[in-house]
N, CA, C and O atoms as a CHARMM CRD file, in Angstrom:
* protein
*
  296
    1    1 UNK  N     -4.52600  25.09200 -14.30100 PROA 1      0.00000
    2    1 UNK  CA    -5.93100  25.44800 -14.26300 PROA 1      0.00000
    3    1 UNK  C     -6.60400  24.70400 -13.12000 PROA 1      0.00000
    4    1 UNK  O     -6.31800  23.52800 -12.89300 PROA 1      0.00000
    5    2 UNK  N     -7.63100  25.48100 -12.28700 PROA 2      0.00000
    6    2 UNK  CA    -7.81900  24.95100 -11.12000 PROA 2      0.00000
    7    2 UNK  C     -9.62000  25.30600 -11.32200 PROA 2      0.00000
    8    2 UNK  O    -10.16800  26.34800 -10.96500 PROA 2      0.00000
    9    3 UNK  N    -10.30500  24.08400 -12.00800 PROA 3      0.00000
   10    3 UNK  CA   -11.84500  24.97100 -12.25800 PROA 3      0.00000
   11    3 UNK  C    -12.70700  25.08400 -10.78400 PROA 3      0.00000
   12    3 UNK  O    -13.56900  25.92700 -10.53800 PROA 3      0.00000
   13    4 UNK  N    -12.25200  24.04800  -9.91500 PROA 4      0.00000
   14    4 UNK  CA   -13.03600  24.77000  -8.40300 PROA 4      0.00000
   15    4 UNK  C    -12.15500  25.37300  -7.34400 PROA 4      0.00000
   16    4 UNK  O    -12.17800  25.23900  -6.12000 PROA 4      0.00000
   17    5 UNK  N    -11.25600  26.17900  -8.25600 PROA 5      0.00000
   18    5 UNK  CA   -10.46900  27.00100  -7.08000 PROA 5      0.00000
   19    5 UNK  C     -9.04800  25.92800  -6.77900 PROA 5      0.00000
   20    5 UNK  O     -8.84300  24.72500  -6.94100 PROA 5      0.00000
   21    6 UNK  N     -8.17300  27.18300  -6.21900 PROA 6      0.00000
   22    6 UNK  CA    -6.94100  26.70000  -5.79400 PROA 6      0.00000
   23    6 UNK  C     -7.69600  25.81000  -3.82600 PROA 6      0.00000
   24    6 UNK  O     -8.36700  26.45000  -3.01600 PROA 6      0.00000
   25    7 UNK  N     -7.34100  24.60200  -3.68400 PROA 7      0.00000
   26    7 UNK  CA    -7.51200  23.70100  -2.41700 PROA 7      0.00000
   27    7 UNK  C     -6.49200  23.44800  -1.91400 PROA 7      0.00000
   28    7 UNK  O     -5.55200  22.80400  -2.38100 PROA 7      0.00000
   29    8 UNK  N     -6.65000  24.16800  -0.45300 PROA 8      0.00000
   30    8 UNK  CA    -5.46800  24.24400   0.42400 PROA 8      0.00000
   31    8 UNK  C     -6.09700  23.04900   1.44700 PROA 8      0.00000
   32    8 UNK  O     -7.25600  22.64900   1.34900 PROA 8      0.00000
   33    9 UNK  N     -5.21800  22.60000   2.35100 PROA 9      0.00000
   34    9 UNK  CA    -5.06700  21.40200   3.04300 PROA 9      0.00000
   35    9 UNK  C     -4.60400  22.10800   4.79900 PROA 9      0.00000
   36    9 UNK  O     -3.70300  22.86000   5.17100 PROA 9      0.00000
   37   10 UNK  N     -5.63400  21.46800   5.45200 PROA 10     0.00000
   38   10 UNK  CA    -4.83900  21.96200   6.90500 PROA 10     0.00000
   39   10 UNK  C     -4.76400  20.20200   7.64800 PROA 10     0.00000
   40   10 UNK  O     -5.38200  19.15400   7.46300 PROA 10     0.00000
   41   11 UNK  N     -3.94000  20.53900   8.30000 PROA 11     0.00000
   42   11 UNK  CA    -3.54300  19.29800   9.02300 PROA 11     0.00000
   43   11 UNK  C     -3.69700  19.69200  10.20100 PROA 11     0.00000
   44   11 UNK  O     -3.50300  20.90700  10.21100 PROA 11     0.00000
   45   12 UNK  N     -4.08100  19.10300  11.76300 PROA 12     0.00000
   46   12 UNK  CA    -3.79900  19.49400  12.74400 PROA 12     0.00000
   47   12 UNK  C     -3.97500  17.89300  13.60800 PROA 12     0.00000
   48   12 UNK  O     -4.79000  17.00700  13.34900 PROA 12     0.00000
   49   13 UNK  N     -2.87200  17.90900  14.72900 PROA 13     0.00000
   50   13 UNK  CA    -2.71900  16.91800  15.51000 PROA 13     0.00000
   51   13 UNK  C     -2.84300  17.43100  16.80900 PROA 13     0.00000
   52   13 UNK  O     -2.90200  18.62900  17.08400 PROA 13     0.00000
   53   14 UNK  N     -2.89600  16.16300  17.88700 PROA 14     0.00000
   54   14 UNK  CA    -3.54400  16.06400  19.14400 PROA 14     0.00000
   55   14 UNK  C     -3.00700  14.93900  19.71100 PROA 14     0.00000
   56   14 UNK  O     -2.68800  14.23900  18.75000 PROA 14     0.00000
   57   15 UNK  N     -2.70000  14.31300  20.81600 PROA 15     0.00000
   58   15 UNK  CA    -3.09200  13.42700  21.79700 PROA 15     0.00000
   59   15 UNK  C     -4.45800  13.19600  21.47900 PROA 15     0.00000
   60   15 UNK  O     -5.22800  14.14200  21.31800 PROA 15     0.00000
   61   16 UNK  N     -4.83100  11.97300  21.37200 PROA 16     0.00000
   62   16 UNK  CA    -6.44500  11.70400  21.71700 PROA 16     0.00000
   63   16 UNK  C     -6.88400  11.68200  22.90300 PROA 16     0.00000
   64   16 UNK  O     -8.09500  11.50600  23.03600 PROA 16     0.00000
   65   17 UNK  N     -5.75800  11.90900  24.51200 PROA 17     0.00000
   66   17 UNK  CA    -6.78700  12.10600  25.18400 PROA 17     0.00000
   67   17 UNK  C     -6.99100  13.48700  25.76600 PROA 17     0.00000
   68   17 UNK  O     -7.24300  13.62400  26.96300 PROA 17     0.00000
   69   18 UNK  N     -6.88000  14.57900  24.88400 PROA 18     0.00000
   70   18 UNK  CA    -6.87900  15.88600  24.62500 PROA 18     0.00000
   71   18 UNK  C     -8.16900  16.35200  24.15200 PROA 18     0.00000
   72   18 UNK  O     -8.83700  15.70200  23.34800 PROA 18     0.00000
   73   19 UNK  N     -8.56700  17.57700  24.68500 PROA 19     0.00000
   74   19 UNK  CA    -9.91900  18.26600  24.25900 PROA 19     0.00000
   75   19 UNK  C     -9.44800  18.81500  22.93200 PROA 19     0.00000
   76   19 UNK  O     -8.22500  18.93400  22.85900 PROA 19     0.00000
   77   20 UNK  N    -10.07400  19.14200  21.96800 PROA 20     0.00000
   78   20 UNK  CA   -10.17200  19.60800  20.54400 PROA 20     0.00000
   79   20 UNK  C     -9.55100  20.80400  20.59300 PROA 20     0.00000
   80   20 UNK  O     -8.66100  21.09000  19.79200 PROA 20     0.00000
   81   21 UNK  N     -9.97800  21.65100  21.57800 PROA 21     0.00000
   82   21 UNK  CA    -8.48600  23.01200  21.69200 PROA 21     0.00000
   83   21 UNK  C     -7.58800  23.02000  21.42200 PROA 21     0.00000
   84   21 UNK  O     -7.10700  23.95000  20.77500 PROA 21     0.00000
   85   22 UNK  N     -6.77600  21.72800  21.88000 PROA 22     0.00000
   86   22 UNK  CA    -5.22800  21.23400  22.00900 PROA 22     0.00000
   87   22 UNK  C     -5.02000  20.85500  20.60000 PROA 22     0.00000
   88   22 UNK  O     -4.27900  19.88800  20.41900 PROA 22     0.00000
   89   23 UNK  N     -5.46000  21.34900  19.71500 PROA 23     0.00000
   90   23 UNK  CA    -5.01000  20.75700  18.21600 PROA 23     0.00000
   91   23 UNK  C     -4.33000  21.81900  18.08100 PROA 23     0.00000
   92   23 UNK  O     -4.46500  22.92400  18.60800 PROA 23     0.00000
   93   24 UNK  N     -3.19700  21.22400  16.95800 PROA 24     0.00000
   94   24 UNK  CA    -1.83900  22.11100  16.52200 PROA 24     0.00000
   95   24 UNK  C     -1.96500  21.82400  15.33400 PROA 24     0.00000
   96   24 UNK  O     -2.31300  20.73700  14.87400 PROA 24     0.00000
   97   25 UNK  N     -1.64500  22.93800  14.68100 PROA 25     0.00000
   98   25 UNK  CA    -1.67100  22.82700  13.39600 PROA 25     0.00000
   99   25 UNK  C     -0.38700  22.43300  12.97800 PROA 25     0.00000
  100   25 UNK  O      0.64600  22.98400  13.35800 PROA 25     0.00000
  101   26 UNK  N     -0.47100  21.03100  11.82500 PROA 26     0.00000
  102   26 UNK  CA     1.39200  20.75600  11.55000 PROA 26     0.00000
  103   26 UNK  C      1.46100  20.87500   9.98400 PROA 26     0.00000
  104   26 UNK  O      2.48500  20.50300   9.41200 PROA 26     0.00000
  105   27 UNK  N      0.33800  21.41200   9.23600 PROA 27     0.00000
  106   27 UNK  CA     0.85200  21.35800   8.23100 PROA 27     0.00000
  107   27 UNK  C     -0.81900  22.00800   7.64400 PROA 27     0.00000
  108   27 UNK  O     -1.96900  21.72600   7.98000 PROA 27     0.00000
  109   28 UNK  N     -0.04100  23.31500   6.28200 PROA 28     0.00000
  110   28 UNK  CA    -1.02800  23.93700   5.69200 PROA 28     0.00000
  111   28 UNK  C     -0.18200  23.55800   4.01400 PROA 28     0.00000
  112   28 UNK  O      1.03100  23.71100   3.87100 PROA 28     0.00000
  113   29 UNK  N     -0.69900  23.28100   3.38300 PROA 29     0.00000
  114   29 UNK  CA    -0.74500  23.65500   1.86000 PROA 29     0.00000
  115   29 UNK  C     -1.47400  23.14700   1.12500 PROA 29     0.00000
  116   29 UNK  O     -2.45200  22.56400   1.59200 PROA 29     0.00000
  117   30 UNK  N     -1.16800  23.20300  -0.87700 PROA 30     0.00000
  118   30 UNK  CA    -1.88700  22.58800  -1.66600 PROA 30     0.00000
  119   30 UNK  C     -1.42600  21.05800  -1.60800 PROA 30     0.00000
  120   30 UNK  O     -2.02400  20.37700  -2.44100 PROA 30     0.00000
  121   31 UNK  N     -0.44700  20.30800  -0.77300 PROA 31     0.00000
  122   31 UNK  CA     0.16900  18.74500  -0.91300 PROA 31     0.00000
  123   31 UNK  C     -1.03200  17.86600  -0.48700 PROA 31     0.00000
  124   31 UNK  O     -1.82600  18.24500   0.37300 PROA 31     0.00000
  125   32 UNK  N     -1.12200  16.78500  -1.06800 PROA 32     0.00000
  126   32 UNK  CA    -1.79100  16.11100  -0.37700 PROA 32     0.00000
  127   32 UNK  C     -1.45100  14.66500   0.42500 PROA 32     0.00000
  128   32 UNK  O     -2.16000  13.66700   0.55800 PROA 32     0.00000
  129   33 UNK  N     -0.23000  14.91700   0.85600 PROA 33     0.00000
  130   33 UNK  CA     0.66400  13.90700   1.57000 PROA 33     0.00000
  131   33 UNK  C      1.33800  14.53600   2.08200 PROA 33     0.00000
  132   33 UNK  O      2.16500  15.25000   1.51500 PROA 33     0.00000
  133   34 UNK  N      1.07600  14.39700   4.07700 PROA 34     0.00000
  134   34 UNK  CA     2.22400  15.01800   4.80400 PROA 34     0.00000
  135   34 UNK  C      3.04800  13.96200   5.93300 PROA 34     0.00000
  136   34 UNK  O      2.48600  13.21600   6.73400 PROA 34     0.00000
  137   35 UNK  N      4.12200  14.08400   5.79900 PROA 35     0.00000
  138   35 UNK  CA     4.76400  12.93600   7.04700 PROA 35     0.00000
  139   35 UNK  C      4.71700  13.66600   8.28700 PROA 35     0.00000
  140   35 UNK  O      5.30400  14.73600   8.44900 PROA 35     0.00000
  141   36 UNK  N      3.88200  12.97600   9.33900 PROA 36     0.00000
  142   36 UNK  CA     3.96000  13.37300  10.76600 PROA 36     0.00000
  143   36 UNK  C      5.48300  13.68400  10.99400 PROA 36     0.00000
  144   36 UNK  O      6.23200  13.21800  10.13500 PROA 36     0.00000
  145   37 UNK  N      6.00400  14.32800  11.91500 PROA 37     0.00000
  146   37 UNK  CA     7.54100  13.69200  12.84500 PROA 37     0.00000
  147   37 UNK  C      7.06400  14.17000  14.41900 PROA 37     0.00000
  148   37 UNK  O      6.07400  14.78600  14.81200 PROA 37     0.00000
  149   38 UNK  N      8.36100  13.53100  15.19700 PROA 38     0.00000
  150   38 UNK  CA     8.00500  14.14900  16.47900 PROA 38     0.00000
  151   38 UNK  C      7.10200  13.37300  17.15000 PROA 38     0.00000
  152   38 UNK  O      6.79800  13.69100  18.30000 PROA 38     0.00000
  153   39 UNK  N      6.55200  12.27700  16.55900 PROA 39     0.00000
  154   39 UNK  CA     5.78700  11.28900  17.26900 PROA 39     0.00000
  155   39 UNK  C      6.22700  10.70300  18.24300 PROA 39     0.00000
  156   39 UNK  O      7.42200  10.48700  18.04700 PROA 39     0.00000
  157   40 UNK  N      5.82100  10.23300  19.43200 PROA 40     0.00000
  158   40 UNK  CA     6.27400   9.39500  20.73200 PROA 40     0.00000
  159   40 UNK  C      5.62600   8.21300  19.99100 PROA 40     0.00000
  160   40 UNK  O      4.70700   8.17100  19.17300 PROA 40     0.00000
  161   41 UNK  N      6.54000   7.10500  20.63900 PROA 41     0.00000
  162   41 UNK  CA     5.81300   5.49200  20.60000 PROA 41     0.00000
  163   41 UNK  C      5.12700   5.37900  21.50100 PROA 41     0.00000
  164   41 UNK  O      5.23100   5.88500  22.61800 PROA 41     0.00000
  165   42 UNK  N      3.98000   4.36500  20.88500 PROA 42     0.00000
  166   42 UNK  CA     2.93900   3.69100  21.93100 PROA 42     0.00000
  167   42 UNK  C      1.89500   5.20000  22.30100 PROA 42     0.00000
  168   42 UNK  O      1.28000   5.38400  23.35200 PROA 42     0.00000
  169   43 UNK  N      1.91800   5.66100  21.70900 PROA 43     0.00000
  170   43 UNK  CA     0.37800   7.28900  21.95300 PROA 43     0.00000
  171   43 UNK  C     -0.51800   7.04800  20.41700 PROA 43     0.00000
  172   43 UNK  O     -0.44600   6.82000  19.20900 PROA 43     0.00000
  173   44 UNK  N     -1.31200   7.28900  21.49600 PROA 44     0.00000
  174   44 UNK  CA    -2.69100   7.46100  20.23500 PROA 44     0.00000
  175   44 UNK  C     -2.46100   8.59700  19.75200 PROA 44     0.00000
  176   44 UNK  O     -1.53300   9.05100  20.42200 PROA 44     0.00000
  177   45 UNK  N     -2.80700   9.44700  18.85600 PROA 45     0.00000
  178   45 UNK  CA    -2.77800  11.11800  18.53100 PROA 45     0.00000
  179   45 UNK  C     -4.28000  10.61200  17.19600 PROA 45     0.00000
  180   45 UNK  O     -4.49000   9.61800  16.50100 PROA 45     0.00000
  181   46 UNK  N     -4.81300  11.58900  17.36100 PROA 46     0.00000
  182   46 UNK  CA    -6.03800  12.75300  16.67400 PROA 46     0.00000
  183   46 UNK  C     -5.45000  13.28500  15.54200 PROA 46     0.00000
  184   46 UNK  O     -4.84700  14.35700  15.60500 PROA 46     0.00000
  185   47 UNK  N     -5.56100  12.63400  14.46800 PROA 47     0.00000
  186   47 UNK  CA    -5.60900  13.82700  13.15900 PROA 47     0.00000
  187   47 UNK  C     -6.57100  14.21900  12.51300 PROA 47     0.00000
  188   47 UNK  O     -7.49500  13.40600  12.47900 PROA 47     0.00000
  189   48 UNK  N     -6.74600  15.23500  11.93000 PROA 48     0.00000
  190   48 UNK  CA    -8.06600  16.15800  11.82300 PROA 48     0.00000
  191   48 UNK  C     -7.36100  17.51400  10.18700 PROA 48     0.00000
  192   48 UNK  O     -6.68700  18.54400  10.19900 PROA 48     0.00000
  193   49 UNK  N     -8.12900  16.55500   8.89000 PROA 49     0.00000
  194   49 UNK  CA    -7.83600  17.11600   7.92600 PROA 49     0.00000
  195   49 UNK  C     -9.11600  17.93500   7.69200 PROA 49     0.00000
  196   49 UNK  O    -10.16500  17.31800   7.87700 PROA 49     0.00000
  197   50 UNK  N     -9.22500  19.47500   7.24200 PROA 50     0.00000
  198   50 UNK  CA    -9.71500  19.97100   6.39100 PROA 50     0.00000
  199   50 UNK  C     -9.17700  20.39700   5.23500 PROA 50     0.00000
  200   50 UNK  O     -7.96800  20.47100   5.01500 PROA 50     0.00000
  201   51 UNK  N    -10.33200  20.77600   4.23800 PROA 51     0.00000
  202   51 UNK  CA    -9.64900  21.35800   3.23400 PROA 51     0.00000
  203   51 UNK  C    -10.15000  22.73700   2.99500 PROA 51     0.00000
  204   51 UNK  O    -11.37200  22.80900   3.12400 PROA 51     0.00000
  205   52 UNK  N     -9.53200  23.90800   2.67000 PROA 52     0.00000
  206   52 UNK  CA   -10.64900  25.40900   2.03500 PROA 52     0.00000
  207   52 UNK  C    -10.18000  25.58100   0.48300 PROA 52     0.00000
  208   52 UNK  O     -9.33900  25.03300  -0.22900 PROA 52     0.00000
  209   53 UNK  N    -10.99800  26.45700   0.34100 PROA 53     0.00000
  210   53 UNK  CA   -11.47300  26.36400  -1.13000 PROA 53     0.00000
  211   53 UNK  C    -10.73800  27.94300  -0.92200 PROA 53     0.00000
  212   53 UNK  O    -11.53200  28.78900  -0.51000 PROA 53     0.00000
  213   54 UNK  N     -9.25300  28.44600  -1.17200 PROA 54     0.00000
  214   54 UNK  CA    -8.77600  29.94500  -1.12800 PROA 54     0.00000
  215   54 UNK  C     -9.26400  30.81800  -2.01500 PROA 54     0.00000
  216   54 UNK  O     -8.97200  31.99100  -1.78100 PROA 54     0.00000
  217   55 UNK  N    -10.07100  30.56200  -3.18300 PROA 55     0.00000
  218   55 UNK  CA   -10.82300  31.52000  -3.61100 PROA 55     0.00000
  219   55 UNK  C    -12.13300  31.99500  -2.91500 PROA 55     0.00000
  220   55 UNK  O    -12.03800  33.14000  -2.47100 PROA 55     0.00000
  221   56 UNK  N    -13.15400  31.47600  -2.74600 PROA 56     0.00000
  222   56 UNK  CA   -14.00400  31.37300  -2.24700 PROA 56     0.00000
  223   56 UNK  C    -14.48700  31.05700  -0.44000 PROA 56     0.00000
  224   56 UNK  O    -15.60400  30.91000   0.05700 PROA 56     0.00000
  225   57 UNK  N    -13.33100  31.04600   0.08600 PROA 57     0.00000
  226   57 UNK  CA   -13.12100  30.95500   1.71600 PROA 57     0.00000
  227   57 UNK  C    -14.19100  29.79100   2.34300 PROA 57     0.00000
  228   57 UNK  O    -14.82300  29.78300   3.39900 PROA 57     0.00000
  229   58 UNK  N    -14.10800  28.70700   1.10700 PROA 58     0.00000
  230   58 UNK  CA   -15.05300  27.80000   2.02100 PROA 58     0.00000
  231   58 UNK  C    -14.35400  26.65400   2.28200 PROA 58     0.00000
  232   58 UNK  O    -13.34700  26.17100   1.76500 PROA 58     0.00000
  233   59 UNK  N    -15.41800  26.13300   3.61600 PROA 59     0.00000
  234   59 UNK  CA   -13.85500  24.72700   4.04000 PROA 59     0.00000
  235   59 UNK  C    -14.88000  23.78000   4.53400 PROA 59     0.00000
  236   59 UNK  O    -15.99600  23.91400   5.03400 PROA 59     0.00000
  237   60 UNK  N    -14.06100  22.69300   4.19900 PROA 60     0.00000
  238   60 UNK  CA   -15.44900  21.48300   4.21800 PROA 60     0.00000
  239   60 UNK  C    -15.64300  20.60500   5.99200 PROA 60     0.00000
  240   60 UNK  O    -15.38700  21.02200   7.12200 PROA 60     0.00000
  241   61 UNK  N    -15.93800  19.90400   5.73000 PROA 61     0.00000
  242   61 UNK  CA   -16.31300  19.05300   7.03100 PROA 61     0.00000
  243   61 UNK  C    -15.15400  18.59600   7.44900 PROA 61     0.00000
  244   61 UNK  O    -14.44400  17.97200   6.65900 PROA 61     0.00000
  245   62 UNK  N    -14.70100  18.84700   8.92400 PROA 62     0.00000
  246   62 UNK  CA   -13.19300  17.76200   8.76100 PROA 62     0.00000
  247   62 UNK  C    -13.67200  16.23600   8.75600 PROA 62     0.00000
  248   62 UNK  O    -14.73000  15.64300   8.96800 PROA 62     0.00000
  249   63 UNK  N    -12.14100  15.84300   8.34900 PROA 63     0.00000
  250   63 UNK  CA   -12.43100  14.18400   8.43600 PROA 63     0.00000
  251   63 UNK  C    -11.32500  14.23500   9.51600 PROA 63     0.00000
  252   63 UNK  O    -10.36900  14.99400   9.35800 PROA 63     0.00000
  253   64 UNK  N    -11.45100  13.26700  10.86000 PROA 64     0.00000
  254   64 UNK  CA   -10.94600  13.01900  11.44900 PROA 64     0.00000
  255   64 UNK  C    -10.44000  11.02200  11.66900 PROA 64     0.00000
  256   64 UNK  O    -11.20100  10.07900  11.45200 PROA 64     0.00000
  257   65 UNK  N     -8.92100  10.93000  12.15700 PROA 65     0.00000
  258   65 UNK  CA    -8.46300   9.52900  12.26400 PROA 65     0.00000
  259   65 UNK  C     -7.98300   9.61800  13.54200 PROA 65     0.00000
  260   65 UNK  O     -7.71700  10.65700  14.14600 PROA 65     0.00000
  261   66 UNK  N     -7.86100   8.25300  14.01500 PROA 66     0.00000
  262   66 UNK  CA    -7.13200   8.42500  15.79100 PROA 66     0.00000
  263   66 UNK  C     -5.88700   6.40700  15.08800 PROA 66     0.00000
  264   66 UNK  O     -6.17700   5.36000  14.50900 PROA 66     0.00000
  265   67 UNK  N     -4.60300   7.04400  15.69500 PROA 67     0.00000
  266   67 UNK  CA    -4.30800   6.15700  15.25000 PROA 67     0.00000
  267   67 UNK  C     -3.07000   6.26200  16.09300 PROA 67     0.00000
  268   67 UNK  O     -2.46000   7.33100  16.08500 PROA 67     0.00000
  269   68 UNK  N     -2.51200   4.95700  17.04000 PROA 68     0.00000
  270   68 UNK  CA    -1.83500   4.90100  17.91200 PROA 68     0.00000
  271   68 UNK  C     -0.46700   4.78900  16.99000 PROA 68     0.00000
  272   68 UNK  O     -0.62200   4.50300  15.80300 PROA 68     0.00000
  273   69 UNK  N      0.87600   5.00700  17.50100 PROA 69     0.00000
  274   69 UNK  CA     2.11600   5.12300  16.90200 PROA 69     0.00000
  275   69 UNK  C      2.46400   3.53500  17.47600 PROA 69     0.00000
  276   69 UNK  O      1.92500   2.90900  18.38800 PROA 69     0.00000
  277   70 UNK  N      3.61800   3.13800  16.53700 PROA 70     0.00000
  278   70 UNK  CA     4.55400   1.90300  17.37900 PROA 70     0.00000
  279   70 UNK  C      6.02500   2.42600  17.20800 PROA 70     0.00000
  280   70 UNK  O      6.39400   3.54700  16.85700 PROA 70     0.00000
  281   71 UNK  N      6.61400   1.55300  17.47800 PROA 71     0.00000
  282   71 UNK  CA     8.19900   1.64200  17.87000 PROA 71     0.00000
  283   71 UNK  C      9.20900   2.00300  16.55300 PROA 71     0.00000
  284   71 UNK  O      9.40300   1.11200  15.72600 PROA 71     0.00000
  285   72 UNK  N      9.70000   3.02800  16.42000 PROA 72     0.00000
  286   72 UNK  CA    10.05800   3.24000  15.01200 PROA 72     0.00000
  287   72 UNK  C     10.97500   2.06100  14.04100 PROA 72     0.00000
  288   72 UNK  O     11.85500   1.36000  14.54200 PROA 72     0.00000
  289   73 UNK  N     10.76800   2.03100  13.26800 PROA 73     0.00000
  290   73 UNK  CA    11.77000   1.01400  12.57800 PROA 73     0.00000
  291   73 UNK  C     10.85200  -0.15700  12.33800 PROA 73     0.00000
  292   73 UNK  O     11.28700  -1.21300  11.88000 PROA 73     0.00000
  293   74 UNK  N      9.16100   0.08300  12.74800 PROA 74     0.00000
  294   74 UNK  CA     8.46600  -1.45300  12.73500 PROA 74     0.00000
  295   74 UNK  C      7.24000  -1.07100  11.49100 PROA 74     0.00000
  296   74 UNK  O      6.44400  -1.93500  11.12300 PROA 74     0.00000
């Protein structure tokens, strides 16, 4: 039972020193935990979550994070 609708999740990433165009979408569903991959070390990247409401086609404010990668294994 879902009383405000089934909530889907979009994910989309960037370079931060990229215009907002350059966002890719890496991940759509109802999860609310997604593991990046494909990350370079030492880059900032732009993530940019919304959520929509699939009954009702409404989607909220994104929340956006900028958060540089390190060296894997650290």
């Amino acid at each position: 039972m879902h009383p405000n609708g089934i909530i889907d999740y979009k994910l989309y990433k960037r370079l931060s020193k990229e215009d907002r165009q350059k966002d890719q979408l890496v991940y759509q569903g109802t999860d609310t935990s997604h593991v990046a991959a494909d990350l370079q070390e030492y880059v900032m990247y732009t993530f940019t979550v919304v959520s929509v409401n699939i009954g009702y086609g409404w989607e909220s404010k994104s929340v956006v994070v900028m958060e540089t990668t390190h060296p894997a294994g650290q």
